[in-house]
C-alpha positions as CSV (number, residue, x, y, z in Angstrom):
1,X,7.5,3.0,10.9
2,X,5.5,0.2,13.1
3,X,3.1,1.5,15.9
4,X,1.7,-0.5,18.7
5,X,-1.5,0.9,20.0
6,X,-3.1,0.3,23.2
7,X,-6.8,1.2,24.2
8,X,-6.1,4.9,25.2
9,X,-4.4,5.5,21.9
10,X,-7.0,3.8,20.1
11,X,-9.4,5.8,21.5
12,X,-7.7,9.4,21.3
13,X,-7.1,9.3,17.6
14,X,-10.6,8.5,16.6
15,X,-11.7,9.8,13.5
16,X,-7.9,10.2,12.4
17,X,-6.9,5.9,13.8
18,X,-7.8,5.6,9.9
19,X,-5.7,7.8,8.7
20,X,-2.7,6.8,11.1
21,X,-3.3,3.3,9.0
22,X,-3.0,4.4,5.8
23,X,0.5,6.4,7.2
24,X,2.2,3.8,9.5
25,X,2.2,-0.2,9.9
26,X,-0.3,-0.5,12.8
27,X,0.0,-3.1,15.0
28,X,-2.9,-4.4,18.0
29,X,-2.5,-6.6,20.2
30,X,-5.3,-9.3,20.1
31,X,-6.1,-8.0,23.9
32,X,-6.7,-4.6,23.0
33,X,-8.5,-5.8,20.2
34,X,-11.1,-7.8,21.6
35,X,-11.2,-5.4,25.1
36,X,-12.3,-2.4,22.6
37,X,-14.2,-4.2,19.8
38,X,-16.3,-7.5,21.0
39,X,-19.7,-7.4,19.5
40,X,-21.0,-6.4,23.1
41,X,-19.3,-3.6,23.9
42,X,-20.0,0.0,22.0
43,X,-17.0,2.0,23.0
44,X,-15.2,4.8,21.1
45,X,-13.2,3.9,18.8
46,X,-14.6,0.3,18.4
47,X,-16.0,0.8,15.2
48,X,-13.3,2.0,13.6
49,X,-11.2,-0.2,14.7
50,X,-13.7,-3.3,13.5
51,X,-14.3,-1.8,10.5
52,X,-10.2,-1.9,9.4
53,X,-10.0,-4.8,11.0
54,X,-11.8,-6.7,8.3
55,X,-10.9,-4.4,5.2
56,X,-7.4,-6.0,6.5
């Protein structure tokens, strides 16, 4: 199954977003990506999502 995850989705998973990876195809659009995880910003969520970001 293919998800498509938007910032508020992102953000309530946190610790399990990895898990959800392992699980499901994950898919984030390059907007979302860059509005939760450019260098500048420290949201929650962001590192997580950074850090399978470039394991992928």
């Amino acid at each position: 199954m293919r998800l498509v995850l938007d910032p508020p989705a992102i953000i309530g998973l946190g610790e399990a977003f990895e898990k959800v990876c392992e699980v499901f195809e994950v898919y984030i659009p390059r907007a979302v990506f860059h509005g939760l995880a450019e260098v500048r910003y420290c949201r929650v969520g962001s590192h997580e999502l950074r850090k399978l970001v470039e394991i992928r």
